[in-house]
PDB file with SEQRES, HELIX, SHEET and CRYST1 records, atoms N, CA, C and O in Angstrom:
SEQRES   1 A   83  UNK UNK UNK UNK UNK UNK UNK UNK UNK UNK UNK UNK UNK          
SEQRES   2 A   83  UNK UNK UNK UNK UNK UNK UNK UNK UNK UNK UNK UNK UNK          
SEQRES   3 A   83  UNK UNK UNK UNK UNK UNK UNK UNK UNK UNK UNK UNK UNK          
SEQRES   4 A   83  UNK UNK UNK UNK UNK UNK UNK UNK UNK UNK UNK UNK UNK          
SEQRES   5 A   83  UNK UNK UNK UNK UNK UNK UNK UNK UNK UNK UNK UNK UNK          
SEQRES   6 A   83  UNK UNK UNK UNK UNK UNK UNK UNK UNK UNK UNK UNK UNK          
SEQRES   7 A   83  UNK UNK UNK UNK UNK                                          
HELIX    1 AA1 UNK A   69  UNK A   74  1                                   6    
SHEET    1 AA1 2 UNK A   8  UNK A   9  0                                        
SHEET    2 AA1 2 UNK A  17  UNK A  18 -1                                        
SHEET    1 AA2 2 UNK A  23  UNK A  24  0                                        
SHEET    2 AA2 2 UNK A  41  UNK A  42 -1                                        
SHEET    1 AA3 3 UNK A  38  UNK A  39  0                                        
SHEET    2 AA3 3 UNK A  50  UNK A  52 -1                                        
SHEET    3 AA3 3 UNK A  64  UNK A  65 -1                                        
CRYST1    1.000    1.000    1.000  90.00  90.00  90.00 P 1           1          
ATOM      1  N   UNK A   1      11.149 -21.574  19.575  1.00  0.00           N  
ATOM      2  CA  UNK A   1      12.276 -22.108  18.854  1.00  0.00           C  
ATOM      3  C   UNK A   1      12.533 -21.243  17.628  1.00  0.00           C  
ATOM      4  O   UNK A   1      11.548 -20.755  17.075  1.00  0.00           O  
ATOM      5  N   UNK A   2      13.759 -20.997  17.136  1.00  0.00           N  
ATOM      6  CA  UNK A   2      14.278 -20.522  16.066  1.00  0.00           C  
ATOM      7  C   UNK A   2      14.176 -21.190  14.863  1.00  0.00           C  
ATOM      8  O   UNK A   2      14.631 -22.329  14.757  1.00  0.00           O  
ATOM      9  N   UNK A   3      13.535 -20.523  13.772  1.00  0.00           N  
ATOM     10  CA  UNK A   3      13.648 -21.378  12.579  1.00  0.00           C  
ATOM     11  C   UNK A   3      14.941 -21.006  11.925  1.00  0.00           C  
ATOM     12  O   UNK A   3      15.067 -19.821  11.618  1.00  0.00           O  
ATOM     13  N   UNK A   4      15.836 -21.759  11.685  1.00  0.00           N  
ATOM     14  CA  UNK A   4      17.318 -21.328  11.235  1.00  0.00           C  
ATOM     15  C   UNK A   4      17.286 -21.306   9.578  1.00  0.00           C  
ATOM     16  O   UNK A   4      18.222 -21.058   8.818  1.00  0.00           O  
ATOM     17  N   UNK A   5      15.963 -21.631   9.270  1.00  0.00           N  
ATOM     18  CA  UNK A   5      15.894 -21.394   7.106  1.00  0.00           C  
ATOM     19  C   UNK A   5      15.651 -19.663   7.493  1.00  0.00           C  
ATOM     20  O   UNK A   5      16.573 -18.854   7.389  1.00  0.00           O  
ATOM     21  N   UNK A   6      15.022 -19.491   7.698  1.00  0.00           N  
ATOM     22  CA  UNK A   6      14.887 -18.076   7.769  1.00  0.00           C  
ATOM     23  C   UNK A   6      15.832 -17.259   8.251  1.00  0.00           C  
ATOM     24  O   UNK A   6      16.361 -17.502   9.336  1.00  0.00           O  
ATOM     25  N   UNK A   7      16.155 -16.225   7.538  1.00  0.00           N  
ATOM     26  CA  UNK A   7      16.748 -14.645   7.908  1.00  0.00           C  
ATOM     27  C   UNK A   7      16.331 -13.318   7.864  1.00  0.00           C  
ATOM     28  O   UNK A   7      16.321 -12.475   6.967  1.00  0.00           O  
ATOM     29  N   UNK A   8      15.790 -13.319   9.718  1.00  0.00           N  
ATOM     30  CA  UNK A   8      14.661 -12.062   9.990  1.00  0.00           C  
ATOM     31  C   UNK A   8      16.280 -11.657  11.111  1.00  0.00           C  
ATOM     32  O   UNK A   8      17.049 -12.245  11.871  1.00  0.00           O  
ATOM     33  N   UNK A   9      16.036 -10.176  10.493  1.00  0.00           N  
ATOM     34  CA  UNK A   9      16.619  -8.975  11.384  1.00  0.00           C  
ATOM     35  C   UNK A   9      16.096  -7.936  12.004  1.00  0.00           C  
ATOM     36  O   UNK A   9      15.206  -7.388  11.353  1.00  0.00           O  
ATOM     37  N   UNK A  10      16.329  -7.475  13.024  1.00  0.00           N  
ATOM     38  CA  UNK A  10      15.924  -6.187  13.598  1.00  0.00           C  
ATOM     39  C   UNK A  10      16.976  -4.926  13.328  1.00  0.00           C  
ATOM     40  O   UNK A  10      18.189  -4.897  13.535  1.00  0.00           O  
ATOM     41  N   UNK A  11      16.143  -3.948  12.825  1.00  0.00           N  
ATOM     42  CA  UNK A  11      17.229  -2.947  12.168  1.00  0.00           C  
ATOM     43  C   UNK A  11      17.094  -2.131  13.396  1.00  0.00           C  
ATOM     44  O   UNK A  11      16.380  -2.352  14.374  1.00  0.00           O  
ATOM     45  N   UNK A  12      18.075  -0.945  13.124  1.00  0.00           N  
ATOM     46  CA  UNK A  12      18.571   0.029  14.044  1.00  0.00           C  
ATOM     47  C   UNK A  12      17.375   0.896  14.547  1.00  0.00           C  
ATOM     48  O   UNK A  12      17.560   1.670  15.486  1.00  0.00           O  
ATOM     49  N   UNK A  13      16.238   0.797  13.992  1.00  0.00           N  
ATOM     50  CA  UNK A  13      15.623   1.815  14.158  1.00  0.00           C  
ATOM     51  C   UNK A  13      14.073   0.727  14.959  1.00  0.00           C  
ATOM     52  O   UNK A  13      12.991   1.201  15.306  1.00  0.00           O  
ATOM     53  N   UNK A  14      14.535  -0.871  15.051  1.00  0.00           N  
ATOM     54  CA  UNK A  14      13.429  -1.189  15.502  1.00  0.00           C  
ATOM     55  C   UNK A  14      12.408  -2.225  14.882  1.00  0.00           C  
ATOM     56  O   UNK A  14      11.857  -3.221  15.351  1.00  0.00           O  
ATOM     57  N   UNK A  15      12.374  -1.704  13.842  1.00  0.00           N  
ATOM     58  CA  UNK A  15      11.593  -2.788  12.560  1.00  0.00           C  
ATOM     59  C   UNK A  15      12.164  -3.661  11.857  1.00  0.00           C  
ATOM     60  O   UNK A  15      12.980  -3.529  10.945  1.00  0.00           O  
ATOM     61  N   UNK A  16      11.500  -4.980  12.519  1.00  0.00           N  
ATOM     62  CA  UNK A  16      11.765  -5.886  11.696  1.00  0.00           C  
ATOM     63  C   UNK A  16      11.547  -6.479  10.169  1.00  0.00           C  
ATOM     64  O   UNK A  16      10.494  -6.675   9.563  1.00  0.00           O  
ATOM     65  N   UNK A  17      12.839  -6.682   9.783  1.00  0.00           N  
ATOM     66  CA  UNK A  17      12.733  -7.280   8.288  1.00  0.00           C  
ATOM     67  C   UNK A  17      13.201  -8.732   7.575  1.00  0.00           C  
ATOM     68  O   UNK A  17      14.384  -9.064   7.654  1.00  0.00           O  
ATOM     69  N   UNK A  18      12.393  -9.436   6.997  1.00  0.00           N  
ATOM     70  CA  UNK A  18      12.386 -10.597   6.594  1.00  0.00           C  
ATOM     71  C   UNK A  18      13.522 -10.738   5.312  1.00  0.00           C  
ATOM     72  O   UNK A  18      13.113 -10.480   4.180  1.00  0.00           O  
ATOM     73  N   UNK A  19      14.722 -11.083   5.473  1.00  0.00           N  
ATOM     74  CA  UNK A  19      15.385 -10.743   4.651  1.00  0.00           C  
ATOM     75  C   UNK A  19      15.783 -12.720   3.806  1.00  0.00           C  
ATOM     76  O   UNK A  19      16.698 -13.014   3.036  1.00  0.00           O  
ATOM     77  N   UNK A  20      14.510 -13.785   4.471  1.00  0.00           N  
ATOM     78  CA  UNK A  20      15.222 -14.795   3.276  1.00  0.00           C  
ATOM     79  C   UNK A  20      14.944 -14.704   1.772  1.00  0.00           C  
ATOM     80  O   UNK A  20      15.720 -15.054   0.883  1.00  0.00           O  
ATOM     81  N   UNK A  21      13.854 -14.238   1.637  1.00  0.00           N  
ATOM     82  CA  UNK A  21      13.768 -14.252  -0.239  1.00  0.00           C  
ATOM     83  C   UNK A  21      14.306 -12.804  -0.414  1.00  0.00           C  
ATOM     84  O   UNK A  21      13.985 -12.356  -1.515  1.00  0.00           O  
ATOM     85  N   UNK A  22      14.941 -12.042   0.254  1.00  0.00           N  
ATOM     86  CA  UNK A  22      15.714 -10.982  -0.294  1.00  0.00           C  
ATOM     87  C   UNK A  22      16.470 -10.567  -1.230  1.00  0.00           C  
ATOM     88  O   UNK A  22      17.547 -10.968  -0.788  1.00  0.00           O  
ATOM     89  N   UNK A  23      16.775  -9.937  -2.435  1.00  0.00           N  
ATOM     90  CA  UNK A  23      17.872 -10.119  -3.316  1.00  0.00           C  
ATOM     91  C   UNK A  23      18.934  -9.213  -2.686  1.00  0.00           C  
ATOM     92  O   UNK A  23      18.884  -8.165  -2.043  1.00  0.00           O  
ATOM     93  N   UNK A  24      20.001 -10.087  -3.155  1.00  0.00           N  
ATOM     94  CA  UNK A  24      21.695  -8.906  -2.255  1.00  0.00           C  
ATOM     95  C   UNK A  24      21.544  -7.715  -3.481  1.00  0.00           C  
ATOM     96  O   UNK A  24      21.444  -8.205  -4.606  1.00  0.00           O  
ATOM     97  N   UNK A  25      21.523  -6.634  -3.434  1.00  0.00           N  
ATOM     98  CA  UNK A  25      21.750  -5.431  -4.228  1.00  0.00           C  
ATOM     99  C   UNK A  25      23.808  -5.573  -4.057  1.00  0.00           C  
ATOM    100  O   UNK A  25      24.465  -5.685  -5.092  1.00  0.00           O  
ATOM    101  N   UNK A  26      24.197  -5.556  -3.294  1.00  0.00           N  
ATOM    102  CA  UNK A  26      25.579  -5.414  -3.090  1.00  0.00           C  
ATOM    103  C   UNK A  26      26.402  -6.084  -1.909  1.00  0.00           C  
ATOM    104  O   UNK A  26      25.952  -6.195  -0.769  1.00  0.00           O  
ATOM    105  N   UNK A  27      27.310  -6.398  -2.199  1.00  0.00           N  
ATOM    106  CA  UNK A  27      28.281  -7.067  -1.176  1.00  0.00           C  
ATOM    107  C   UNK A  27      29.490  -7.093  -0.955  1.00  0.00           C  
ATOM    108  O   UNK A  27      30.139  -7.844  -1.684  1.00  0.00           O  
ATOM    109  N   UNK A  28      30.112  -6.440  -0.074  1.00  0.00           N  
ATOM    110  CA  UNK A  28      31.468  -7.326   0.174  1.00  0.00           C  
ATOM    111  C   UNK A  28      31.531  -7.874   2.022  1.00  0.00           C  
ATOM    112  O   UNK A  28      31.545  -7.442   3.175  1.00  0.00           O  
ATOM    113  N   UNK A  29      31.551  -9.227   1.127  1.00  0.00           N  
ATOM    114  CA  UNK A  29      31.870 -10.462   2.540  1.00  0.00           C  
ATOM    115  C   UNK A  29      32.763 -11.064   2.673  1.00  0.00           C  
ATOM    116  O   UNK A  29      32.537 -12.240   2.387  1.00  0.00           O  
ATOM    117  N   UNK A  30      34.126 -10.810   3.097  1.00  0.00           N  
ATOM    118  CA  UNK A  30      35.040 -11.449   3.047  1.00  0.00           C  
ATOM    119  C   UNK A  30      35.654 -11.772   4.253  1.00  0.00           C  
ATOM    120  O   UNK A  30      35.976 -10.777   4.901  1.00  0.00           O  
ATOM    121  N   UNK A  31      35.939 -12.923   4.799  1.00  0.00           N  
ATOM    122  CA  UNK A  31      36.869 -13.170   5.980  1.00  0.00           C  
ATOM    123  C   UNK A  31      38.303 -13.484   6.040  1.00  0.00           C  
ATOM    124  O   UNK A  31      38.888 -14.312   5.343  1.00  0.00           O  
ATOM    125  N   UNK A  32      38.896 -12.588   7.119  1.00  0.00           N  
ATOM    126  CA  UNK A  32      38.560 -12.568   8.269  1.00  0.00           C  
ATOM    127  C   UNK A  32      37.116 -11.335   8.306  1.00  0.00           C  
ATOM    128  O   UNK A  32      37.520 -10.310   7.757  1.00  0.00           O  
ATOM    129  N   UNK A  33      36.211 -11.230   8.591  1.00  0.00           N  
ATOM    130  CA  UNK A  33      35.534 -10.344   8.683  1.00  0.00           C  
ATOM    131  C   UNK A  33      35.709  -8.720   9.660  1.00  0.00           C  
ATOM    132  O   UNK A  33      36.325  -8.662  10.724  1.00  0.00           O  
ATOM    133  N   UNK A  34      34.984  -7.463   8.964  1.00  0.00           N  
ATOM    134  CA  UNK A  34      35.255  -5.972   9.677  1.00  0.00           C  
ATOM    135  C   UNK A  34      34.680  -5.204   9.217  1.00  0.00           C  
ATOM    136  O   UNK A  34      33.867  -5.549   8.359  1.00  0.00           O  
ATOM    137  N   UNK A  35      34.806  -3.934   9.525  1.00  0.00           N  
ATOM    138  CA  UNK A  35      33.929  -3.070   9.156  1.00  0.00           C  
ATOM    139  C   UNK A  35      34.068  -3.041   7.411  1.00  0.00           C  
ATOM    140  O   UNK A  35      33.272  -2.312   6.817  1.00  0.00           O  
ATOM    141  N   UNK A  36      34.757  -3.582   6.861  1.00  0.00           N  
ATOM    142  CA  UNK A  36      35.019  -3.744   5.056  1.00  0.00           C  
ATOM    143  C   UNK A  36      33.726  -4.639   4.589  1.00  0.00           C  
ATOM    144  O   UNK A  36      33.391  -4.584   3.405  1.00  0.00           O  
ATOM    145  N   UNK A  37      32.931  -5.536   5.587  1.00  0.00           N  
ATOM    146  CA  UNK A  37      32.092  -6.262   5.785  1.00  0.00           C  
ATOM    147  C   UNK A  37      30.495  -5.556   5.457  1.00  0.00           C  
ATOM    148  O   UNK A  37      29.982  -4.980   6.416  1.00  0.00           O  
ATOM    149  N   UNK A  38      29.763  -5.585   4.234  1.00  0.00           N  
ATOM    150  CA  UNK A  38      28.779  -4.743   4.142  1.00  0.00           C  
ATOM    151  C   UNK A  38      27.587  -5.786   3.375  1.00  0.00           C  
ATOM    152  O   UNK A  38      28.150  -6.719   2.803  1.00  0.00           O  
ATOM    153  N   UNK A  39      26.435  -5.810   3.278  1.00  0.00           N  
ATOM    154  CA  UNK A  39      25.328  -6.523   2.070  1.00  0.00           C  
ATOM    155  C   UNK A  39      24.096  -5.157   2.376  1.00  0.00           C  
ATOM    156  O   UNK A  39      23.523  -4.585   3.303  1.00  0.00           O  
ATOM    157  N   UNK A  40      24.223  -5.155   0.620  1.00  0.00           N  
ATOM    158  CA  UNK A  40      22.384  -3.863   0.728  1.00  0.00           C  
ATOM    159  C   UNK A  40      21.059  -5.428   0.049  1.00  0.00           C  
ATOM    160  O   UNK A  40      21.048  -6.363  -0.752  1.00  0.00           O  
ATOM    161  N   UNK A  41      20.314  -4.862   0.917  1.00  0.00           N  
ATOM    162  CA  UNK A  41      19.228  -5.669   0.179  1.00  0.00           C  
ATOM    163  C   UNK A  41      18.109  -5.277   0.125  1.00  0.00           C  
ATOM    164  O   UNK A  41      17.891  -4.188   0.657  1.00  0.00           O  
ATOM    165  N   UNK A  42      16.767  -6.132  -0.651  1.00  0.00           N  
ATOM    166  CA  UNK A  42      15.832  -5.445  -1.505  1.00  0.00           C  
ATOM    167  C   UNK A  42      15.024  -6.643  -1.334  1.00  0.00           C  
ATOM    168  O   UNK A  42      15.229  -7.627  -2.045  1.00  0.00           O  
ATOM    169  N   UNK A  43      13.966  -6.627  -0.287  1.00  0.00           N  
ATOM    170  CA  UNK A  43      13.198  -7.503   0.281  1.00  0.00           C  
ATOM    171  C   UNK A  43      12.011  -7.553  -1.099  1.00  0.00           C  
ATOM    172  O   UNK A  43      12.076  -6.712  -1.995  1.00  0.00           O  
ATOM    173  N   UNK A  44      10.911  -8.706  -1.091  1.00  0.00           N  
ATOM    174  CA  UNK A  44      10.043  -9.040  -2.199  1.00  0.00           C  
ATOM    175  C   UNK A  44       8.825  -7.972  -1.928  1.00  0.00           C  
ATOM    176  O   UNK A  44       7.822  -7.774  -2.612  1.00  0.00           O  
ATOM    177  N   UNK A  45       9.157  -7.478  -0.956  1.00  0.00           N  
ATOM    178  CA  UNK A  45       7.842  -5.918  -0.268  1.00  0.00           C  
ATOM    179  C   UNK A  45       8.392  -4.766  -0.828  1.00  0.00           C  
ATOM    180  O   UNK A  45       7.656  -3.781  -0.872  1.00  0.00           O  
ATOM    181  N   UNK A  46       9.550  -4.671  -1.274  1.00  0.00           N  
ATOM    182  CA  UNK A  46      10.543  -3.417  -1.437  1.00  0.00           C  
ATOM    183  C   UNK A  46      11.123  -2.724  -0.888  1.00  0.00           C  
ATOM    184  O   UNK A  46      11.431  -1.621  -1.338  1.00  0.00           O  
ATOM    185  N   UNK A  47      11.589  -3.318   0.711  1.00  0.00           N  
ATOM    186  CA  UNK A  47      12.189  -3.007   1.841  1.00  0.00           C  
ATOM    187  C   UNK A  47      13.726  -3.301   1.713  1.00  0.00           C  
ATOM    188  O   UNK A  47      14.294  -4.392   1.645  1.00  0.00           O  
ATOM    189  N   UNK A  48      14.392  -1.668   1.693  1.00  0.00           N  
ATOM    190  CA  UNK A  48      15.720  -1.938   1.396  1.00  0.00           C  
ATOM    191  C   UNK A  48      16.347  -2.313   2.882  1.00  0.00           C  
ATOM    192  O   UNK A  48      15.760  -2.083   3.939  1.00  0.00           O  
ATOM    193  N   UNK A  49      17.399  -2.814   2.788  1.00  0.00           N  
ATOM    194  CA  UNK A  49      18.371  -2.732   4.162  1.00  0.00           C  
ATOM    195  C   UNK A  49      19.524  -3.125   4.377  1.00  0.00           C  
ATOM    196  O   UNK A  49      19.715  -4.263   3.948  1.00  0.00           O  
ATOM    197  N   UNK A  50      20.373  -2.659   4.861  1.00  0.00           N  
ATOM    198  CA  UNK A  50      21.446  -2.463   4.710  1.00  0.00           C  
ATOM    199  C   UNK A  50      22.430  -3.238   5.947  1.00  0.00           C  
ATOM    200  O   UNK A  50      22.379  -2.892   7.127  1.00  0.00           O  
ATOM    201  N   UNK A  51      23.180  -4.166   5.510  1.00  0.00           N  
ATOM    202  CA  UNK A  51      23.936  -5.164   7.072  1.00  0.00           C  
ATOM    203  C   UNK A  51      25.126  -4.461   7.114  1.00  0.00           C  
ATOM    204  O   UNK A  51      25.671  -3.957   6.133  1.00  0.00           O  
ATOM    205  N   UNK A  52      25.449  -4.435   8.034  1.00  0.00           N  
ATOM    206  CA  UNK A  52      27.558  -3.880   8.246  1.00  0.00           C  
ATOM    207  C   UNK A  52      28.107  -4.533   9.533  1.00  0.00           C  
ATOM    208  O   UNK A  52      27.654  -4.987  10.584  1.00  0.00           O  
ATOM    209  N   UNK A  53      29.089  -4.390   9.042  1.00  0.00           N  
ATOM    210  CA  UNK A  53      29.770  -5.178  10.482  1.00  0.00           C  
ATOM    211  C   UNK A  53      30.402  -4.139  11.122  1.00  0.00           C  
ATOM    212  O   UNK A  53      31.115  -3.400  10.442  1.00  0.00           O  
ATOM    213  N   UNK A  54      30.272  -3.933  12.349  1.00  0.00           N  
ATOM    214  CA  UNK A  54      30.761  -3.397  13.143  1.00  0.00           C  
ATOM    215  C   UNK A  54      32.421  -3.556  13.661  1.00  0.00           C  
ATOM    216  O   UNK A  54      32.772  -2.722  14.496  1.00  0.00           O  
ATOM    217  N   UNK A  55      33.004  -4.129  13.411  1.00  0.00           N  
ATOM    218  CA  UNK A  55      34.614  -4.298  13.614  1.00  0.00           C  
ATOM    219  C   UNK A  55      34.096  -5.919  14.498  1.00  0.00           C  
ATOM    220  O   UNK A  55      34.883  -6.138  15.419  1.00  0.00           O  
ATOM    221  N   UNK A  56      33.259  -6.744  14.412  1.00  0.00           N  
ATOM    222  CA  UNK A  56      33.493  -8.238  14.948  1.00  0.00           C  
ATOM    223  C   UNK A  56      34.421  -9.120  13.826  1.00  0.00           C  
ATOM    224  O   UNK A  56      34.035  -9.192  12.660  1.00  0.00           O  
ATOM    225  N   UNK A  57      35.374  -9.626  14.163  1.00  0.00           N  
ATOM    226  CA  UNK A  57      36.124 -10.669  13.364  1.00  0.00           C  
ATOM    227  C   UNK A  57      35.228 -12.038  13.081  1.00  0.00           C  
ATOM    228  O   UNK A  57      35.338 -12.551  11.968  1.00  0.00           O  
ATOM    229  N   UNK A  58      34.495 -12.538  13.891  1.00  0.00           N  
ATOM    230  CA  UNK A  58      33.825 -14.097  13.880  1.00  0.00           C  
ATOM    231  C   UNK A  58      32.425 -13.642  13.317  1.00  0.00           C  
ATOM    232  O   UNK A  58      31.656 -14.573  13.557  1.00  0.00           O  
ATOM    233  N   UNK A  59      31.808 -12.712  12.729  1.00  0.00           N  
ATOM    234  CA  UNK A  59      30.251 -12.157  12.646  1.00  0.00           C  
ATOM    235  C   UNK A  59      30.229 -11.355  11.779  1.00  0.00           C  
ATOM    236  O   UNK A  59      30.649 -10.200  11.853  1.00  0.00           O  
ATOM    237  N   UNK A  60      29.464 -12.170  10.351  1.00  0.00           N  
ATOM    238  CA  UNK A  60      29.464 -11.328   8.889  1.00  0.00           C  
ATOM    239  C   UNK A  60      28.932 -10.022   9.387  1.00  0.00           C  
ATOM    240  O   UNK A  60      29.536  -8.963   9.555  1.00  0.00           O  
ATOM    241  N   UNK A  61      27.560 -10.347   9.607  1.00  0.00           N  
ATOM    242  CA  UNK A  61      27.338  -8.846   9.537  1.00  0.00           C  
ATOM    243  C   UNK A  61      26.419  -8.855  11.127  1.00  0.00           C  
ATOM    244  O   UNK A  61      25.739  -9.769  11.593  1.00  0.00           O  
ATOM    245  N   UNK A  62      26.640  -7.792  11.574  1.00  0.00           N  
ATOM    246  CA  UNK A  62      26.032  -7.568  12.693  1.00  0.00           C  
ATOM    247  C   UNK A  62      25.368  -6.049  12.924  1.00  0.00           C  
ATOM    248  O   UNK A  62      25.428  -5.305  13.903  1.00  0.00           O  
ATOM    249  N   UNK A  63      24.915  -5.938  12.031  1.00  0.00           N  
ATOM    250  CA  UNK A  63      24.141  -4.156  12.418  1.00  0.00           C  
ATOM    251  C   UNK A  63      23.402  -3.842  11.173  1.00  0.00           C  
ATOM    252  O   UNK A  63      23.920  -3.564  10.092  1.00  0.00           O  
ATOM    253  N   UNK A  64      22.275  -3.908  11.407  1.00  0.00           N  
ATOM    254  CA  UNK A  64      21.292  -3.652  10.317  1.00  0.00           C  
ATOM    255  C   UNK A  64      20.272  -2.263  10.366  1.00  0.00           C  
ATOM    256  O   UNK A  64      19.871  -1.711  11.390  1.00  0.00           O  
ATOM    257  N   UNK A  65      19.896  -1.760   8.549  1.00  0.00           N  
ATOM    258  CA  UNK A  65      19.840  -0.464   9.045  1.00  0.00           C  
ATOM    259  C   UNK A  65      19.300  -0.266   7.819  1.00  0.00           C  
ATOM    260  O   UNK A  65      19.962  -0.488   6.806  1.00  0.00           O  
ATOM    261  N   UNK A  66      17.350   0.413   7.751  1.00  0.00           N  
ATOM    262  CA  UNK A  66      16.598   0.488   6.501  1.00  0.00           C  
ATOM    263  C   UNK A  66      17.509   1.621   5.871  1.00  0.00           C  
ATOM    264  O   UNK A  66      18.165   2.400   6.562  1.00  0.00           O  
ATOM    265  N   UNK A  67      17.471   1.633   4.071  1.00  0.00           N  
ATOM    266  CA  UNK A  67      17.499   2.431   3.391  1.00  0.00           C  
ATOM    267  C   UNK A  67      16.258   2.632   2.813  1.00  0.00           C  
ATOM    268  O   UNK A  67      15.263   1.908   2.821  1.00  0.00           O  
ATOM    269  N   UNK A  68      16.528   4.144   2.109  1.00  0.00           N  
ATOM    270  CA  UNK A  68      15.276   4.568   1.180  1.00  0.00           C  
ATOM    271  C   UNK A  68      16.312   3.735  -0.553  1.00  0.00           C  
ATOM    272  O   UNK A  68      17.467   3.385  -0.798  1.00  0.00           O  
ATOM    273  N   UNK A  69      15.292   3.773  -1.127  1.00  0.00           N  
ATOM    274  CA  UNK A  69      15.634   2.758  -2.888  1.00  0.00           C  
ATOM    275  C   UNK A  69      16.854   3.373  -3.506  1.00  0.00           C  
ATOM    276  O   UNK A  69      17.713   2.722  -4.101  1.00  0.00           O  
ATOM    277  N   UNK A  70      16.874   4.895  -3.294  1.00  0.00           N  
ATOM    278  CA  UNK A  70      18.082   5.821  -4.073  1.00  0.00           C  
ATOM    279  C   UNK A  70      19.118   5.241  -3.565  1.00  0.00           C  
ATOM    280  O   UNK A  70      19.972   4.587  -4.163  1.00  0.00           O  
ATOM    281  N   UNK A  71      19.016   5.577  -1.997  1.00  0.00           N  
ATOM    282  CA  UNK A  71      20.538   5.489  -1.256  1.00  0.00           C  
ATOM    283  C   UNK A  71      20.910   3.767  -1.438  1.00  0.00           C  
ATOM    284  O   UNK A  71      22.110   3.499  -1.496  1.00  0.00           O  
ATOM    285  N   UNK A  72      19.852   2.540  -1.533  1.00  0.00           N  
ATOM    286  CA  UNK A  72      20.777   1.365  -1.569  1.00  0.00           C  
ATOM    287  C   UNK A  72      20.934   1.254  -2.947  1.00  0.00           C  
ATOM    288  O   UNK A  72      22.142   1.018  -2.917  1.00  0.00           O  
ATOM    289  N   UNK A  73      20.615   1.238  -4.323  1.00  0.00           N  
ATOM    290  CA  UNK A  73      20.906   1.093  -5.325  1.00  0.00           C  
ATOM    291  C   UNK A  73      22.122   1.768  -5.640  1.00  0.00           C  
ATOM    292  O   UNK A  73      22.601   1.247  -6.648  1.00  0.00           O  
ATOM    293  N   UNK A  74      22.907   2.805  -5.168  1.00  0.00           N  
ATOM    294  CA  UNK A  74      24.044   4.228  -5.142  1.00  0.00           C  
ATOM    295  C   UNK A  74      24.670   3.522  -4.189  1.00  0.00           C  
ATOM    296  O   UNK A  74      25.848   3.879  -4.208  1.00  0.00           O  
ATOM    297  N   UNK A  75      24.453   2.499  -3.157  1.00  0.00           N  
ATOM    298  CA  UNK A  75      25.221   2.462  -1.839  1.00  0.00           C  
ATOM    299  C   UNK A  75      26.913   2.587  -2.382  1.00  0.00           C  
ATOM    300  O   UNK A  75      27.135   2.393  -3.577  1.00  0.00           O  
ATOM    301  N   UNK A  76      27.700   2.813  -1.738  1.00  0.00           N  
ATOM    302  CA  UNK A  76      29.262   2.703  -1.886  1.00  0.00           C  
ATOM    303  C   UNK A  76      29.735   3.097  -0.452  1.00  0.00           C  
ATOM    304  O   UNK A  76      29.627   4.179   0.124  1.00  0.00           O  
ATOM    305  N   UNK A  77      30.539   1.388   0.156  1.00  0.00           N  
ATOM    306  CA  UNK A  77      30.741   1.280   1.170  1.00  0.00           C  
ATOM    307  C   UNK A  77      31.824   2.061   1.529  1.00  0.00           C  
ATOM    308  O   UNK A  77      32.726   1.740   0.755  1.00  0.00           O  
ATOM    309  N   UNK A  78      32.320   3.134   2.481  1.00  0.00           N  
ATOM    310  CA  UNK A  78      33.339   3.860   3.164  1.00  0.00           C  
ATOM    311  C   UNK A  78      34.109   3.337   3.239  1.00  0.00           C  
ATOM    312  O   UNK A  78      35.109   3.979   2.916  1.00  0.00           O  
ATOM    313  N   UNK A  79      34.442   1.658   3.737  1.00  0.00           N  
ATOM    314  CA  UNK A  79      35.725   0.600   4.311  1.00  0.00           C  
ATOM    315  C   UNK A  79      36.257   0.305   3.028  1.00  0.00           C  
ATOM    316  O   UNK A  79      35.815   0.687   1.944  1.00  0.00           O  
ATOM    317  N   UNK A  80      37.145  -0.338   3.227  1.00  0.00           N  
ATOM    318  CA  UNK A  80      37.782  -1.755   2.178  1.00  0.00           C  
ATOM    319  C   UNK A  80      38.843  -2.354   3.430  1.00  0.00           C  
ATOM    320  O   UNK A  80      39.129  -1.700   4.433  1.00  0.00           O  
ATOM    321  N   UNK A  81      39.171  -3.252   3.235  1.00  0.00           N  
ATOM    322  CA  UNK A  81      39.944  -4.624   4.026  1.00  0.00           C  
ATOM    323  C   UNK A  81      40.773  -4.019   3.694  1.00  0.00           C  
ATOM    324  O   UNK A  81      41.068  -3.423   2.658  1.00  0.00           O  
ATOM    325  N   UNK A  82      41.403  -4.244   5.091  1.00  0.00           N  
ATOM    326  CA  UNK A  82      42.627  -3.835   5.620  1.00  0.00           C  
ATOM    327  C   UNK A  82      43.746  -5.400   6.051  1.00  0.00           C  
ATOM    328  O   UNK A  82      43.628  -5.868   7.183  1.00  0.00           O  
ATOM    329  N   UNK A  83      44.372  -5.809   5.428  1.00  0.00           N  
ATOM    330  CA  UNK A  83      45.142  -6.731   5.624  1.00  0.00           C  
ATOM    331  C   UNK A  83      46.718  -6.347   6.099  1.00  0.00           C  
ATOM    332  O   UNK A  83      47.534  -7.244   6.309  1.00  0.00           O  
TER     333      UNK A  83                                                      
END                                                                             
């Protein structure tokens, strides 16, 4: 069974990361949701990682993906919402 308090992801590369006591380093979440759709975060281990949405409209973020500390603290997302 799924514990639904918790938010564990599998990143792109395989390794899983425990992202509920995570702090958001950065965000933009806005719906309708898209690739403008981004959160960096900074796990209580010091595991950065990075969510994006892939162009899904119904699904904040769907693609997760470790950073090293430089690149998520600097992150600056490529998208912005397109309305």
């Amino acid at each position: 069974m799924t514990n639904k308090n918790k938010f564990i992801v599998t990143t792109s590369s395989g390794q899983v990361a425990d992202l509920t006591n995570a702090t958001t380093l950065k965000s933009n979440n806005l719906y309708p949701f898209g690739k403008h759709n981004y959160s960096v975060y900074e796990t209580p281990e010091g595991i950065f990682v990075r969510g994006l949405n892939k162009g899904e409209r119904e699904v904040m973020l769907t693609h997760f993906e470790l950073l090293d500390e430089q690149t998520a603290r600097n992150y600056k997302h490529e998208y912005t919402r397109e309305d």
